[in-house]
C-alpha positions in Angstrom: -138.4 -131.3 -213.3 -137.5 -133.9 -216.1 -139.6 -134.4 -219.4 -140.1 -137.9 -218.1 -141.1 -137.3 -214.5 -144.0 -134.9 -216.4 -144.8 -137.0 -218.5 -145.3 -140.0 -215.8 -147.2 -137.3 -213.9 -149.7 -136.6 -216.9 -150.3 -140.3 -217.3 -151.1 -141.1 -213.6 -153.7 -138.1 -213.3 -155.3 -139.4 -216.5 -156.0 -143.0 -215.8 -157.5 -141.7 -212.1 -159.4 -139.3 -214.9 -160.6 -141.8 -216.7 -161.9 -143.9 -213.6 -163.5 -141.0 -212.5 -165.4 -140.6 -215.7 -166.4 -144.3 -215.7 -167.7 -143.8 -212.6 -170.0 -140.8 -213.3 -171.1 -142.2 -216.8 -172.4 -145.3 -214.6 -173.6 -142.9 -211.9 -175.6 -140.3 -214.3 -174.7 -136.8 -215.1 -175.7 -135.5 -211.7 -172.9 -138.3 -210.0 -170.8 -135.0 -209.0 -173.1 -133.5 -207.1 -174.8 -136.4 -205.6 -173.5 -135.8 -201.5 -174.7 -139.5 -200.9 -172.0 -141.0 -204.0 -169.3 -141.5 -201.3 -166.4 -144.0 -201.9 -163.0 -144.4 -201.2 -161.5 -143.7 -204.3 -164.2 -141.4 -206.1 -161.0 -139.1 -207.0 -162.4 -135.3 -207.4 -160.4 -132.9 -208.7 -162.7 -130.2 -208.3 -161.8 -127.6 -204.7 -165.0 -127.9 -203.2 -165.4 -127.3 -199.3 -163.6 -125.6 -196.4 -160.1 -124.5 -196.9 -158.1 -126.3 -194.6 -154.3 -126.3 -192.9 -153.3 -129.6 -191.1 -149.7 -129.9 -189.8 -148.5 -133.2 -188.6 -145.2 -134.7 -186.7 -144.5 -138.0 -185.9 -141.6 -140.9 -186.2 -140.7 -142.7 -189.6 -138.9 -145.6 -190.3 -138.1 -146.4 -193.9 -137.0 -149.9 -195.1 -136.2 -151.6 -198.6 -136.8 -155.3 -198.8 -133.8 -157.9 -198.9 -132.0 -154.7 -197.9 -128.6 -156.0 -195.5 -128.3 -152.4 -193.8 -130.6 -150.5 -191.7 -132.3 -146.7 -192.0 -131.9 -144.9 -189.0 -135.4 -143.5 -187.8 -136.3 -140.2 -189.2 -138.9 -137.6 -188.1 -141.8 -136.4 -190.1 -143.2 -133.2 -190.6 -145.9 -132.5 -192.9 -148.0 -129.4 -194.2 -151.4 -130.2 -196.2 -153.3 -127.5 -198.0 -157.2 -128.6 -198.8 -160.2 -128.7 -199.0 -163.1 -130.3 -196.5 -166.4 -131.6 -197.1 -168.7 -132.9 -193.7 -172.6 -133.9 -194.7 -174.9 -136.0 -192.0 -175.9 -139.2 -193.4 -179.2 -139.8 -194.4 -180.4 -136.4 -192.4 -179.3 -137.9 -189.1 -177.5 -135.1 -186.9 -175.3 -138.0 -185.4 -173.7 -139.2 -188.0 -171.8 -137.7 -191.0 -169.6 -138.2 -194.1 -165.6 -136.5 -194.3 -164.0 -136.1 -197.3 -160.6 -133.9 -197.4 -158.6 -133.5 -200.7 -155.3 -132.4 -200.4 -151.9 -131.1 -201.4 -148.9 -132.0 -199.1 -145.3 -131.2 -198.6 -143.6 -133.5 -196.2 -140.3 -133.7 -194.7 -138.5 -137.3 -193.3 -135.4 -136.4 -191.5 -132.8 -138.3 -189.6 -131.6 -134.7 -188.2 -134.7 -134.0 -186.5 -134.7 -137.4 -184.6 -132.7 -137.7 -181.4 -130.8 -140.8 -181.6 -128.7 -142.3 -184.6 -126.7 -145.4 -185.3 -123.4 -144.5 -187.0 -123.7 -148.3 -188.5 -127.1 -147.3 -190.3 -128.0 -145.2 -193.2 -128.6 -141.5 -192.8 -131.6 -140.5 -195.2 -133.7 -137.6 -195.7 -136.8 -137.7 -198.2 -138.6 -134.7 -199.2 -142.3 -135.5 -200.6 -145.0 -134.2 -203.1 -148.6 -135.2 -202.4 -152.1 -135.4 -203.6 -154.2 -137.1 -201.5 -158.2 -138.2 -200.9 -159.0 -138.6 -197.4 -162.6 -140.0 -196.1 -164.5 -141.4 -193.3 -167.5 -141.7 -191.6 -168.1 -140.3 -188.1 -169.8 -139.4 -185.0 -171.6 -136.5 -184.1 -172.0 -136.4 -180.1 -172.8 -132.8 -180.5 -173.6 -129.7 -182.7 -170.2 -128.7 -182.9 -167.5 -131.8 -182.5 -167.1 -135.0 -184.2 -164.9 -138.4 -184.0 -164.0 -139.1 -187.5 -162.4 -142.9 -188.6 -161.3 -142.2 -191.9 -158.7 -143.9 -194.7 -157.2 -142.2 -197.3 -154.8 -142.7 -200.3 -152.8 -140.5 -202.3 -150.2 -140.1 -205.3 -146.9 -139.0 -204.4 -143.2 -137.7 -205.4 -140.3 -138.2 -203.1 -136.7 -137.6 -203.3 -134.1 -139.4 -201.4 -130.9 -137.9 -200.4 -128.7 -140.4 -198.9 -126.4 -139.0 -196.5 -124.3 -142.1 -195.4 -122.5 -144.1 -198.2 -123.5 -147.6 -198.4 -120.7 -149.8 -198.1 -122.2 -153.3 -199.5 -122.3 -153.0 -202.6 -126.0 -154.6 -203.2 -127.0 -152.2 -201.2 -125.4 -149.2 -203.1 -127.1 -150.3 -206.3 -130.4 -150.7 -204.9 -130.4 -147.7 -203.3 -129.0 -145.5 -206.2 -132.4 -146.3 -207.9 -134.3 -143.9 -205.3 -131.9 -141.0 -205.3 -130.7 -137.8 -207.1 -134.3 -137.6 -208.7 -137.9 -138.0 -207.8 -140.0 -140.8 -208.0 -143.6 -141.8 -208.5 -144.8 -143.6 -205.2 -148.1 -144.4 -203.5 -148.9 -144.4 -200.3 -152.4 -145.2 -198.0 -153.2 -144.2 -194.2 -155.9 -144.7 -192.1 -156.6 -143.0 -188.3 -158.8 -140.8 -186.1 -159.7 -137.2 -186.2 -161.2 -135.1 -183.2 -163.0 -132.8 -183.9 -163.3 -130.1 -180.7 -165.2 -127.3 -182.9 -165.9 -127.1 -186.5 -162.9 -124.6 -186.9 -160.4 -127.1 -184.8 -159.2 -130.6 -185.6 -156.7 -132.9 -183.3 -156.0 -136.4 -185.1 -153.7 -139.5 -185.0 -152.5 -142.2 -188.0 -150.6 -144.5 -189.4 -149.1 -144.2 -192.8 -147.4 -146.5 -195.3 -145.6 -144.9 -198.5 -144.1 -146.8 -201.5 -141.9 -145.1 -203.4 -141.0 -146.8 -207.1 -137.2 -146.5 -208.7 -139.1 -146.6 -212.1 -142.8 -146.5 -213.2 -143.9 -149.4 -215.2 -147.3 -148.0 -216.1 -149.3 -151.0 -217.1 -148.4 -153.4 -214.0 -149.0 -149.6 -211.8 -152.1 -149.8 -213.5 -153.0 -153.5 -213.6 -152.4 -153.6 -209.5 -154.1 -150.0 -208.9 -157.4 -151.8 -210.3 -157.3 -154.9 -208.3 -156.9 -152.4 -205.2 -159.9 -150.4 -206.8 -162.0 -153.3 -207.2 -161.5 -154.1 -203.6 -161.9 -150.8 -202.3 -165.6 -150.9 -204.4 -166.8 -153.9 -203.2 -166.0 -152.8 -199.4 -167.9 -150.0 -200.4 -170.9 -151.9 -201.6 -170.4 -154.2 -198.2 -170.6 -150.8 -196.2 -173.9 -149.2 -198.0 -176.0 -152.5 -196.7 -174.5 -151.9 -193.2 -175.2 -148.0 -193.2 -178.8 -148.6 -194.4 -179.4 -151.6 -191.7 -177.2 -150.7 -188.9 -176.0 -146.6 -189.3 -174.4 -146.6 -186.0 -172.4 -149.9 -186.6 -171.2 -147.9 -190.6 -168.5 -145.7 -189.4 -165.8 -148.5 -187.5 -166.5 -151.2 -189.9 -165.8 -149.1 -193.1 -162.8 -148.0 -190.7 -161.7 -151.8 -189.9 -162.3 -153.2 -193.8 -160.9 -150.1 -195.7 -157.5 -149.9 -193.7 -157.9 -153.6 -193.0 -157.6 -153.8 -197.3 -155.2 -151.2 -197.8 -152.5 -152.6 -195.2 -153.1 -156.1 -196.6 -152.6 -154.5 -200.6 -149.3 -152.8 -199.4 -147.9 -155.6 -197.3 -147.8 -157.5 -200.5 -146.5 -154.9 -202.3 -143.1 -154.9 -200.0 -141.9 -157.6 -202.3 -143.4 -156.6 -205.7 -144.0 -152.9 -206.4 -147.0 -153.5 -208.2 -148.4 -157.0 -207.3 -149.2 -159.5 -208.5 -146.6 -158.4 -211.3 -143.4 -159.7 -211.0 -141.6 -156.2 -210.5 -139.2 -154.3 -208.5 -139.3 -153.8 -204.7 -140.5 -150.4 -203.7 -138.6 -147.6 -200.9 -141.1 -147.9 -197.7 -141.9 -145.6 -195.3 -144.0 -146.6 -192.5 -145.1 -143.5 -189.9 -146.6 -142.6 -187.0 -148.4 -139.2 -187.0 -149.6 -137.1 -184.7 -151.9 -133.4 -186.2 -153.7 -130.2 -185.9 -156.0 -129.1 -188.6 -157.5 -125.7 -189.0 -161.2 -125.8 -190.9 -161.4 -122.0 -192.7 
């Protein structure tokens, strides 16, 4: 791993650092430990929780805007190591909190997918992950829960292209994305099942940027705005749980997923909007998991 790539990897985790200890100072000294501070991007480091395995597989498609070419379709498989929280809300045995931090490894492969087009390009993309997932859910008995959740997390992926790109606009942009690894972002949102507290079934949808360069205050400048949105929804949400609990957990599912699809749709064009930067590597999927709760 490159000086550079370390050093972008040391400034990312200490502006989320610093937005954590905003946070707290605003909160109080106790903010940590407070299990009713719940918000989408309340970053925690600490591994606090149930250790957990999740393994997911599902269908990717990856895309690169103004791109002439195509990306054949690519399967996904993905191992998470973590940590998971669950806490009713408000003492009320039918409704609860999720929170699940994370480290992946994930795997998008053209050679585990069935068909190909010998016209499109052949790409595989290894991927590094920390991630925040949380939700609200449903409790319809002791022992199993439907969870909505959304989730973000920081990530480093490495293309390996494996067909050669013949126009040459293409060859250029994609050389920015391989050979190395690159700082990317990505946000998903879905539905977990829980059958018994040890066992977890789920399904979601994921979008990943990946970045051929970091441009650290334009990342920054366009994280906030997304933070900022993200806070308010969160805001929006604590009046709903406190008038109408049962209503909390699908419209903190609708408006949180609702804002992060809208945040990375612009972003197809500009990497970091509303800056006028480079488009980013995309990587929509399909997901399908089990998750083991230890």
């Amino acid at each position: 791993m490159s000086f550079a790539l370390l050093r972008k990897f040391f400034i990312s985790l200490l502006v989320l650092v610093l937005t954590v200890g905003v946070k707290a100072q605003d909160k109080g000294d106790d903010w940590f430990d407070d299990e009713d501070s719940f918000h989408n991007f309340n970053v925690d480091f600490s591994l606090h929780g149930n250790p957990t395995i999740e393994m997911n597989y599902g269908s990717s498609a990856s895309s690169f805007y103004l791109l002439n070419g195509k990306f054949n379709k690519a399967k996904m498989a993905e191992l998470k190591l973590g940590y998971t929280s669950e806490h009713n809300v408000n003492g009320s045995e039918s409704l609860m909190k999720y929170s699940d931090k994370y480290f992946g490894l994930t795997n998008l492969s053209y050679k585990l997918s069935k068909s190909t087009n010998a016209a499109n390009y052949d790409g595989d993309i290894w991927r590094f992950s920390i991630g925040w997932d949380h939700g609200y859910g449903y409790k319809p008995g002791q022992k199993s829960a439907i969870i909505l959740y959304n989730g973000s997390a920081l990530t480093w992926s490495n293309l390996k292209l494996n067909t050669l790109a013949t126009n040459p606009a293409d060859s250029a942009m994609l050389g920015l994305f391989t050979d190395s690894y690159k700082f990317g972002q990505k946000t998903e949102g879905g539905m977990k099942i829980q059958i018994i507290p040890q066992l977890v079934v789920s399904a979601g949808f994921e979008r990943a940027e990946v970045y051929s360069k970091v441009m650290f205050w334009k990342w920054a400048g366009s994280a906030i705005i997304e933070i900022a949105g993200q806070a308010m929804l969160d805001e929006f949400i604590d009046k709903i749980m406190d008038s109408t609990p049962a209503a909390a957990p699908i419209i903190n599912f609708l408006l949180k997923n609702g804002l992060s699809y809208g945040i990375y749709e612009l972003r197809k064009e500009k990497m970091n909007w509303p800056f006028n930067t480079q488009s980013p590597l995309l990587t929509d999927s399909y997901k399908f998991g089990l998750t083991l709760i230890f």
